[in-house]
N, C-alpha and C positions, 0 to 999 in steps of 0.2 A: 504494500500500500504506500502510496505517495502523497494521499491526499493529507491536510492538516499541518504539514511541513510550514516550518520557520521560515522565514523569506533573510536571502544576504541581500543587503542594496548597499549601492553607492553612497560614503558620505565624507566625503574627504578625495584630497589631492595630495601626493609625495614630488617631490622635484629630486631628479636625479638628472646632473649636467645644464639644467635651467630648461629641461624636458620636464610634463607634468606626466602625472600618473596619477589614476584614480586608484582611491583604497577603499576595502568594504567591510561590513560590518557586520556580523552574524554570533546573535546572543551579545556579551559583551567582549567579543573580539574581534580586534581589526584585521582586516587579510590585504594582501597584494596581489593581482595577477601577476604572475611571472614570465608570459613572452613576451609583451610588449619590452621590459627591462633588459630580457637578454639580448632580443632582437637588437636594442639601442647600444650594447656594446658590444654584438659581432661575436656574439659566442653564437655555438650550434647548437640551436633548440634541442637537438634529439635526444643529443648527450647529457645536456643539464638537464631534461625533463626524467632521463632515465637516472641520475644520478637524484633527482628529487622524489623519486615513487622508493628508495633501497628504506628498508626498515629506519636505519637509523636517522636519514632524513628526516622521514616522515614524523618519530617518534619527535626531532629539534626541531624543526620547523613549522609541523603540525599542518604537513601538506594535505592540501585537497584536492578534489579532481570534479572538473568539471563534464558533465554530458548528460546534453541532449536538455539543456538549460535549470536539470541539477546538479547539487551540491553533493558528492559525494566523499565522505569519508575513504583515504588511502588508503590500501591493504597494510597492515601493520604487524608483526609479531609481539609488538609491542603495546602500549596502551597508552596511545598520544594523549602528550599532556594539554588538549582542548577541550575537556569537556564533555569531549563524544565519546560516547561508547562503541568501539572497534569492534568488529568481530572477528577475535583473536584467532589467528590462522585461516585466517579465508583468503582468496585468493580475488573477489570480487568487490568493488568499491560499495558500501552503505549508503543508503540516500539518507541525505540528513537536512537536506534544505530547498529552495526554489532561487535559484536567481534572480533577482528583478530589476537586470538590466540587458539591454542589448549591446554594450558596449565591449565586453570583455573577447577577446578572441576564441577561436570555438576550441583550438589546441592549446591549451592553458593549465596548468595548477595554481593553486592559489598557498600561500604560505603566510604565518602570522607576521603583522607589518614590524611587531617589535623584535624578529630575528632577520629582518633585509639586513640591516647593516654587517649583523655576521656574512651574512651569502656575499656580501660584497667584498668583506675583505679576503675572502679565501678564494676571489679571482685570480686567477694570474693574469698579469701586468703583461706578461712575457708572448703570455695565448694572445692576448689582445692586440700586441702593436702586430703582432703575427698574422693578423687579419686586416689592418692595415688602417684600423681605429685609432687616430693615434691623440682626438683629441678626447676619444671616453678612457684612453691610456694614459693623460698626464692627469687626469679629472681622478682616477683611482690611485694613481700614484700621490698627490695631495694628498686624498682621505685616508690611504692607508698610511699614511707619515704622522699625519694628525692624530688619530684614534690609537697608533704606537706608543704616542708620548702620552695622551690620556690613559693611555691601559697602566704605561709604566706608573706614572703617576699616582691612580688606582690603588695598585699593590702594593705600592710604598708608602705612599704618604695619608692611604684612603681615603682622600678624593681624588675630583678630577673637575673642571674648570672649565666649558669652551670658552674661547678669547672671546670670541664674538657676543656670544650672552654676556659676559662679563663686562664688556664695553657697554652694552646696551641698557643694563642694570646700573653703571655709572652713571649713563646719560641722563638718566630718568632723576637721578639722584639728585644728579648737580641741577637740574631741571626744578624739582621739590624747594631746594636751598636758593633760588632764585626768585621763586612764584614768593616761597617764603619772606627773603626782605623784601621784594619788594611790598609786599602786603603791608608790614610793619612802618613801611613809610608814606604808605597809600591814606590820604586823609578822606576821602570820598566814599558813604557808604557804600555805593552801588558799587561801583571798583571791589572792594574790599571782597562783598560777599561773590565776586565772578574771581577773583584769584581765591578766597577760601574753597569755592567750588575746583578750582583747579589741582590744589594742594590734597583735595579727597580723593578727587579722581586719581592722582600720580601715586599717594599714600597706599591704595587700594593694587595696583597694578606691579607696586612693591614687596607686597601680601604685608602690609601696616596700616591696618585699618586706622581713618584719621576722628580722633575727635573733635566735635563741633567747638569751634570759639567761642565761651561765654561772654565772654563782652561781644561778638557780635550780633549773639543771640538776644 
């Protein structure tokens, strides 16, 4: 029976190389299709979809399979950690959902969006320029230099920092500390309360919830 089935739909976009990618959502997990991604750095579908159905993929990535516009559970010997209940040793995919979109390609698997970044780093840079991609080749060589020094960073010091959120969360900061005096030397009530409005909103976006100014209440 297929009927009663969960529906995965569209809701979100990933960028990879300043390419979009739609990502989807089934129960509360995000998924990726996966040709359109390979497609875009010149790897061969066939290999990486067969290297995506081996148990232990499936079991990391919590691969799916699509056909004939459901959602099926990968064959697993194992018990993916999604939620779904496998049927342990079958050799046939489970229906566990409806797709509800037509976008997704009909040769496709789908994998949890929070393990893409793994699938990426365990590309080779070397397959790639090999193919003659050579700008999804320096686009993986960045990320994979990046997420090295966050990994390292990780295990030794337990954290890790992107630069870019960190400047971003600066900006915001110094942003806060500006709205701030100038408030403090804002004599005009109408003013006053359209930068206290502003310092809620930045306070909030900091996760620092702001409290209301009693004197201008």
């Amino acid at each position: 029976m297929t009927t009663n089935l969960p529906e995965m739909k569209v809701t979100g976009v990933m960028h990879f190389a300043n390419r979009p990618h739609l990502t989807y959502t089934l129960h509360d997990t995000q998924y990726i299709s996966m040709r359109p991604l390979v497609d875009q750095i010149s790897l061969d579908w066939r290999g990486q979809k067969r290297g995506l159905l081996e148990d232990d993929a499936v079991l990391f990535y919590g691969t799916l399979l699509l056909e004939n516009g459901k959602i099926l559970q990968a064959p697993c010997k194992y018990s993916p950690k999604n939620d779904v209940s496998a049927n342990l040793g079958s050799e046939e995919g489970q229906k566990i959902a409806i797709l509800c979109s037509d976008d997704a390609p009909k040769d496709t698997v789908f994998i949890r969006l929070r393990r893409v970044q793994m699938y990426i780093a365990r590309i080779s840079i070397g397959q790639v320029r090999s193919q003659g991609n050579m700008s999804s080749a320096e686009h993986l060589l960045a990320l994979h230099e990046e997420w090295a020094e966050a990994l390292y960073s990780y295990e030794t010091t337990g954290i890790a920092v992107k630069s870019s959120h960190a400047k971003f969360e600066s900006g915001k900061i110094k942003n806060f500390l500006s709205v701030s005096k100038e408030k403090r030397v804002t004599e005009d009530v109408g003013d006053r309360k359209v930068l206290h409005s502003l310092m809620k909103d930045i306070a909030e976006q900091i996760g620092h919830p702001y409290q209301a100014d009693l004197v201008d209440e």
